[in-house]
Backbone bond lengths (Angstrom), bond angles and torsions (degrees), N, CA, C in turn:
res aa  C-N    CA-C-N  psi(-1)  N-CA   C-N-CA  omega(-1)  CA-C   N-CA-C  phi
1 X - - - 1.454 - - 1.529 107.95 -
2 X 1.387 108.47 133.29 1.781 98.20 -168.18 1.567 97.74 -92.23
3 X 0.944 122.01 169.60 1.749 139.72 158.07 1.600 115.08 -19.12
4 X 1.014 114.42 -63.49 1.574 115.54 169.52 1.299 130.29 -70.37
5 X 1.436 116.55 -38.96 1.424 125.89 147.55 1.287 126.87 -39.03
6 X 1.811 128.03 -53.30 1.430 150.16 179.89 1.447 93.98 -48.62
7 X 1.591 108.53 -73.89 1.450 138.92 -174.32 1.682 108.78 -28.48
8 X 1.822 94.89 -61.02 1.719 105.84 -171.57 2.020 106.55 -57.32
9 X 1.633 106.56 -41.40 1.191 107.25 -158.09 1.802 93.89 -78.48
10 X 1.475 131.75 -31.68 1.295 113.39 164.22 1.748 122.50 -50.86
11 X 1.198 106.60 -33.72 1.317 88.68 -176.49 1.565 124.81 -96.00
12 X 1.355 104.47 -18.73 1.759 101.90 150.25 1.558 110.49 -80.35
13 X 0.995 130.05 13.47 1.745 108.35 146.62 1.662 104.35 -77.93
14 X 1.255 97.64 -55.29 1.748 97.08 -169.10 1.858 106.14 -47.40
15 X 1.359 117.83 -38.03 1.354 111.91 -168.73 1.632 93.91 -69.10
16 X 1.461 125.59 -50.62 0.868 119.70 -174.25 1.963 126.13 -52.03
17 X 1.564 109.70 -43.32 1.404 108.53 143.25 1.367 124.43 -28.51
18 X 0.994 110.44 -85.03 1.606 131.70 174.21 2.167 91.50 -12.73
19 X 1.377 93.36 -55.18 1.980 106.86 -150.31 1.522 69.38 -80.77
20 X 0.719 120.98 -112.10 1.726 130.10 -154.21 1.783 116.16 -4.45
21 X 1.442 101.82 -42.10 1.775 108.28 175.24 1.857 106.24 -65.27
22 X 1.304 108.97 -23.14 1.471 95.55 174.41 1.440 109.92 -122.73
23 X 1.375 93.14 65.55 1.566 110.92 -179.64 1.595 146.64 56.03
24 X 1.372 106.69 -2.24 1.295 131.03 -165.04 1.610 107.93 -94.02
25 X 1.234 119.29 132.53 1.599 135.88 -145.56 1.850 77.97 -95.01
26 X 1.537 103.62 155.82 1.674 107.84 173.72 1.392 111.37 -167.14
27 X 1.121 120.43 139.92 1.292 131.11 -146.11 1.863 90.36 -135.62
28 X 1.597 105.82 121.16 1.589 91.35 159.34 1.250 108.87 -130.05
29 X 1.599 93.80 133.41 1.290 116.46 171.82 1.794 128.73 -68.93
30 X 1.026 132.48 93.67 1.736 125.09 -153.63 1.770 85.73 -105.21
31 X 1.552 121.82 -33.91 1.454 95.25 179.46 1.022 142.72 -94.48
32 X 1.529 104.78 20.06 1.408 117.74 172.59 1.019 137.55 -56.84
33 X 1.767 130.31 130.39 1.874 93.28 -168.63 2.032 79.36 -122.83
34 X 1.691 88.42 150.37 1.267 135.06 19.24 1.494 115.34 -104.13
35 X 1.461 128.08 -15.10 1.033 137.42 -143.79 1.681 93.06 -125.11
36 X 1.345 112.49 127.49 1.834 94.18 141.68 1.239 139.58 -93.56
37 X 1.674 133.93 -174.75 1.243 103.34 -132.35 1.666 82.41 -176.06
38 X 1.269 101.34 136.76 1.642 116.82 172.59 1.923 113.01 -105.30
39 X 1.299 93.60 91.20 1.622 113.82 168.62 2.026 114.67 -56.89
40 X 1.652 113.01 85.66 1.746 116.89 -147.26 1.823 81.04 -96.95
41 X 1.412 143.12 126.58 1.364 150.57 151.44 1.523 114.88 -97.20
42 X 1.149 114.30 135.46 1.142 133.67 -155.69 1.963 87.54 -97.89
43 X 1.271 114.44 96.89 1.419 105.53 -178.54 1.631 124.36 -53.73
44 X 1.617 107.13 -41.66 1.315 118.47 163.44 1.460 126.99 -43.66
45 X 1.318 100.86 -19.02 1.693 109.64 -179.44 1.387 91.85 171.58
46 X 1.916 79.78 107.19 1.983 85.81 -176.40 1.561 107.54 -94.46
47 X 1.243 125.65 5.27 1.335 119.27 146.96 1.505 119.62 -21.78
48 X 1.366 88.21 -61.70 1.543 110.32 -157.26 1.564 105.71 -82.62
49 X 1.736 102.91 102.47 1.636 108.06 -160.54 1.658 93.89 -124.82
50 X 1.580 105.16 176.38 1.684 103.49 158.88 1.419 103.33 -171.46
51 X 1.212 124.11 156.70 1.524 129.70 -158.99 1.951 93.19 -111.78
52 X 1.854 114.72 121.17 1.364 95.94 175.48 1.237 94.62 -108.53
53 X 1.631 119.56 148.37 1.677 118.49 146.50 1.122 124.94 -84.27
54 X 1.265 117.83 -163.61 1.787 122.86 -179.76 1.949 89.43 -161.65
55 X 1.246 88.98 115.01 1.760 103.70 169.77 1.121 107.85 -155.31
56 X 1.844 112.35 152.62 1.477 116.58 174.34 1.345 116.27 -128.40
57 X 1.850 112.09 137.57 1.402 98.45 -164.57 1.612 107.98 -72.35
58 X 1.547 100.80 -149.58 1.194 93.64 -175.04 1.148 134.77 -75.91
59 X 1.446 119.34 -22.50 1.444 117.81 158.75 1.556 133.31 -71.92
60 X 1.492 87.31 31.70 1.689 110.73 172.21 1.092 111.96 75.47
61 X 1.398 139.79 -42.07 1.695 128.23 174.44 1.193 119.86 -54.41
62 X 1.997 106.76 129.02 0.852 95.48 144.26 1.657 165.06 -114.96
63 X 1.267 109.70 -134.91 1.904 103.91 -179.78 1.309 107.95 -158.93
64 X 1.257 110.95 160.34 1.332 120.46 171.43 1.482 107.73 -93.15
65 X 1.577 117.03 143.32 1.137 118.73 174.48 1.271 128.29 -136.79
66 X 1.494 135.87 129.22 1.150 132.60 -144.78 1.823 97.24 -89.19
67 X 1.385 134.47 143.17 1.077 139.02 -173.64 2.011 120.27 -20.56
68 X 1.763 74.20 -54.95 1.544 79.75 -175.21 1.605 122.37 -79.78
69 X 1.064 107.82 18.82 1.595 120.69 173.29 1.969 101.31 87.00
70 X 1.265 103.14 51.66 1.893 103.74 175.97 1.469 84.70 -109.12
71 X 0.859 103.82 120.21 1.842 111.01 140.50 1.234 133.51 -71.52
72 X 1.745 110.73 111.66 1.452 111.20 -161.75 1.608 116.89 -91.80
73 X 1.363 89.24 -28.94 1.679 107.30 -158.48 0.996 123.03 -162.53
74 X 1.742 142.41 163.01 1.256 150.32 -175.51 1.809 88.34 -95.83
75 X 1.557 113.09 157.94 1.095 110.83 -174.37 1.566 105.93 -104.20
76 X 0.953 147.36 -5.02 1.182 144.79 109.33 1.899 143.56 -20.81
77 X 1.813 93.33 -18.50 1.651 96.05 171.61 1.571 99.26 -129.56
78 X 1.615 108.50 70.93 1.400 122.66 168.73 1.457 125.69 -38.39
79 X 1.328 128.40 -33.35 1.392 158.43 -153.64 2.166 91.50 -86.64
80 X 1.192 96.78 -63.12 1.496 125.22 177.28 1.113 112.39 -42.06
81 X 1.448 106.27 -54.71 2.224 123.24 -170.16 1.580 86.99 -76.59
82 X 1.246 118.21 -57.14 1.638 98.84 -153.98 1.551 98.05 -77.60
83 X 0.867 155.81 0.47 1.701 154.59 158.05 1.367 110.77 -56.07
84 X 1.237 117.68 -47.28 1.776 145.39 -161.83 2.242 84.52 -86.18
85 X 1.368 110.93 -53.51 1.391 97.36 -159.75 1.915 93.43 -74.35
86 X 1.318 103.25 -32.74 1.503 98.56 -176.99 1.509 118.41 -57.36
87 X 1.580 110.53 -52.42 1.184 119.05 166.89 1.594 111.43 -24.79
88 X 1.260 107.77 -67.90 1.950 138.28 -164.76 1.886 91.36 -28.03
89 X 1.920 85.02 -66.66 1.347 109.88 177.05 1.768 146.53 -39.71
90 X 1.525 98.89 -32.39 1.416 137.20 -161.10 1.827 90.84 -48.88
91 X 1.089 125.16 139.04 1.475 130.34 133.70 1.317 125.74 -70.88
92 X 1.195 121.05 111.14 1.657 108.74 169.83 1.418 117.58 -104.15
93 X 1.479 93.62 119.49 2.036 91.28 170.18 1.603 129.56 -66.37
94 X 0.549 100.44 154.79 1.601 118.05 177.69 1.456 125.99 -100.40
């Protein structure tokens, strides 16, 4: 696992912490190529899934990133990303 890889998969554990304390099931993916990747299920309705990354641009910081290329968060404001992935996640009744 190179340096950025190591790096990415520490900080989707922590997001994944973050998800798991407010109930949300999480799956990380480390052999994915190219990227790995935290698989977040919405237990209430596991339909309702979303794939996060962790990359940093070039001035080295990084972020969490929601599958489809949204930028949720700095990877440093864990609290922040999982609000944004919960949100993503949310069921709304009708």
């Amino acid at each position: 696992m190179t340096t950025d890889r190591g790096e990415a998969v520490d900080h989707l554990r922590r997001l994944a912490a973050q998800l798991e304390a407010q109930s949300f099931r999480t799956r990380l993916q480390t052999r994915e190529e190219p990227s790995p990747r935290l698989h977040v299920i919405n237990p209430m309705a596991p339909a309702r899934t979303e794939d996060v990354l962790a990359a940093h641009e070039e001035d080295g910081e990084w972020w969490f990133w929601l599958s489809w290329a949204g930028r949720i968060g700095h990877a440093e404001d864990v609290a922040t990303a999982a609000e944004r992935v919960v949100s993503v996640l949310q069921v709304i009744r009708r």
